[in-house]
N, C-alpha and C positions, 0 to 999 in steps of 0.2 A: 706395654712392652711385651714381647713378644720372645717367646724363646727360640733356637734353631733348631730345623724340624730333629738335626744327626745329634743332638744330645739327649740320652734320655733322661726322662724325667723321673725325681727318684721314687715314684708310685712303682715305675716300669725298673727300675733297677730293686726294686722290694720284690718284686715276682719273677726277677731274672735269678736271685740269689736263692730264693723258694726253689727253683728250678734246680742249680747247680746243688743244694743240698741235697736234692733229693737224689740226683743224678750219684751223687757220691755216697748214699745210703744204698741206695737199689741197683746199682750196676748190674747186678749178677741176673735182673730180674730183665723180663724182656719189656723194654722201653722202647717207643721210638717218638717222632717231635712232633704227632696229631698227642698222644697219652700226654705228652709234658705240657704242652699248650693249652689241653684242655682241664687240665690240675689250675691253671693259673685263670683261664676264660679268658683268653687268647688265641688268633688262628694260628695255624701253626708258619705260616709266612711271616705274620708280624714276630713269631719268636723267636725265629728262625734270622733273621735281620738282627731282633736288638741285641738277641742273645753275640750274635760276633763282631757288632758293634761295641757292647762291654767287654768280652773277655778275649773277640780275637779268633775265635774258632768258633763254628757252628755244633751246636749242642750235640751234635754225632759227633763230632770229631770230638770233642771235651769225653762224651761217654768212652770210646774206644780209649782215650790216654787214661782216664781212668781203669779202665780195665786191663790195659798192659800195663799199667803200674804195680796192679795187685796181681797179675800172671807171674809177674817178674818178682815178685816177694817168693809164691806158691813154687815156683819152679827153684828159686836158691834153697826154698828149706827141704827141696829135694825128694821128700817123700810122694809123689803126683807123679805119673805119667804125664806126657806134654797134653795129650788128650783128654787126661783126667782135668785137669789147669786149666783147658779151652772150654768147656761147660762149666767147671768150678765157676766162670769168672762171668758166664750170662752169652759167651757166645754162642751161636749153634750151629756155626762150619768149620770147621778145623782148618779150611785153603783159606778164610776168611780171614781166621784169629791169625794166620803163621803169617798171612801178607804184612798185615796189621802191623805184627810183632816187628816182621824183621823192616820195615820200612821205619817204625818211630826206635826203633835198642840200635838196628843196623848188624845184626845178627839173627838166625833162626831161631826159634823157643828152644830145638835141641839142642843147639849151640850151646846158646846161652846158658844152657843146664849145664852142660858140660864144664864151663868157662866157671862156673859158681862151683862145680864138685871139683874143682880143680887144687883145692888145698888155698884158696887165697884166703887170708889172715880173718877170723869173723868182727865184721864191723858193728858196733854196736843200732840197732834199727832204725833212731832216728839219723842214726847221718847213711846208713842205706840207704833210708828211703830219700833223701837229698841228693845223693850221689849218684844213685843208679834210675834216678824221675826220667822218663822217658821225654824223650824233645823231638816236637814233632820238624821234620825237615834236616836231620842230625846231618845226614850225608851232606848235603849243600851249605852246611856252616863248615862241616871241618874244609870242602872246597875252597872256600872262600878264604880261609887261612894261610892258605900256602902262597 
């Protein structure tokens, strides 16, 4: 018997999850998917497939949502500059990080500062960080809403 080539196999899901942990350890460090591929001894094509095959996004795109996840913590507790927050977090363009930002929140990093010093009630951090978890495509769901 015979498995189907699009299911991976969980050897390849044990060194896709190596990968995502590591991605959520090292965010801030410069990563890109030849370095994560070759952590696992994998090309970076085949990781590149299984990795959005398991979770959906390509291992950049997962690294970036992780990093405006933790931009968007750095920026409500307010003490960072936006530019401070955009290297705090492993980027190293600031037109890069504020694309990023404002296409997954749907608002700029200054905004979003602003919108956090705005006096809204402090939530305690685990439901933050559930609440305010970046979604990638945000604008084209609330679209589809109406």
């Amino acid at each position: 018997m015979t498995r189907p080539v699009t299911v991976p196999h969980l050897r390849d899901l044990a060194r896709l999850r190596r990968v995502r942990d590591r991605i959520d350890r090292e965010y801030a460090q410069p990563l890109d998917v030849e370095a994560l591929a070759s952590g696992v001894n994998v090309s970076a094509g085949h990781l590149s497939r299984q990795f959005r095959l398991a979770y959906g996004e390509s291992p950049y795109s997962y690294l970036m949502t992780r990093r405006i996840e933790r931009a968007m913590a750095l920026l409500r507790r307010g003490d960072l500059s936006v530019t401070d927050v955009c290297f705090e977090v492993g980027c190293a363009s600031l037109g890069t990080f504020s694309t990023r930002f404002t296409e997954l929140v749907g608002v700029s990093p200054g905004a979003y500062r602003q919108q956090a010093a705005g006096g809204a009630p402090e939530l305690p951090p685990c439901v933050a960080k559930q609440v305010t978890r970046p979604v990638r495509n945000r604008e084209a769901q609330e679209n589809r809403a109406d």
